[in-house]
N, C-alpha and C positions, 0 to 999 in steps of 0.2 A: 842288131835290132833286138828290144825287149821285148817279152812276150808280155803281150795285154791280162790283165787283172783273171778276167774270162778265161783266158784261156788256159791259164795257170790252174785256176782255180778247178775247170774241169776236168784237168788231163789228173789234179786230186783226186779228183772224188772215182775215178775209171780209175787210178791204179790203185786205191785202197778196196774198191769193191773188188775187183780183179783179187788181191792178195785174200781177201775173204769167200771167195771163188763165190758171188752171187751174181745172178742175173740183173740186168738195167730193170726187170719186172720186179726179180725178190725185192730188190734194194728199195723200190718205191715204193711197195705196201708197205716194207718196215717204216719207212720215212711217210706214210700217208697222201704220197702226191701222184698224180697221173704217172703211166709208165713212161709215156714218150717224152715228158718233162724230164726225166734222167737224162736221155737221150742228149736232150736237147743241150743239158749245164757241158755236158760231157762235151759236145762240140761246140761252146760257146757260142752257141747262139738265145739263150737266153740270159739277162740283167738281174740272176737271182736276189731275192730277198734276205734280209738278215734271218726272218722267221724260219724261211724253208732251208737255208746255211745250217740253223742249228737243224731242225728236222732230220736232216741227213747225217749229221755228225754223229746223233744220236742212235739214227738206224745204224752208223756204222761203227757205233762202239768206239768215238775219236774226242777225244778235247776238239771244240769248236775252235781254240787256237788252231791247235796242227791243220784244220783247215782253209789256215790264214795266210801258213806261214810257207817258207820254199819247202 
């Protein structure tokens, strides 16, 4: 079975913060977005935006591609 867009996506963005050793809290001020909103991409339960995709990429010092991509 393939894993959902979501969920790909946020298992991303938890192992690039992880490898940059910040908190679900640092990573959202760098990115400007509520803390629990991390949270939230990270267990795929939120439908993020393309806006707040790049926001994060940016806090995470990433090409918005490698966000995209496996």
């Amino acid at each position: 079975m393939n894993k959902s867009t979501l969920v790909k996506f946020g298992e991303k963005v938890r192992e690039e913060r992880l490898k940059q050793n910040l908190s679900q809290e640092q990573l959202a001020a760098k990115a400007g977005v509520h803390r629990t909103y991390i949270g939230m991409i990270e267990r795929a339960e939120k439908n993020i935006t393309l806006g707040n995709i790049e926001k994060i990429a940016r806090a995470l010092k990433i090409n918005i591609n490698e966000m995209l991509t496996n």
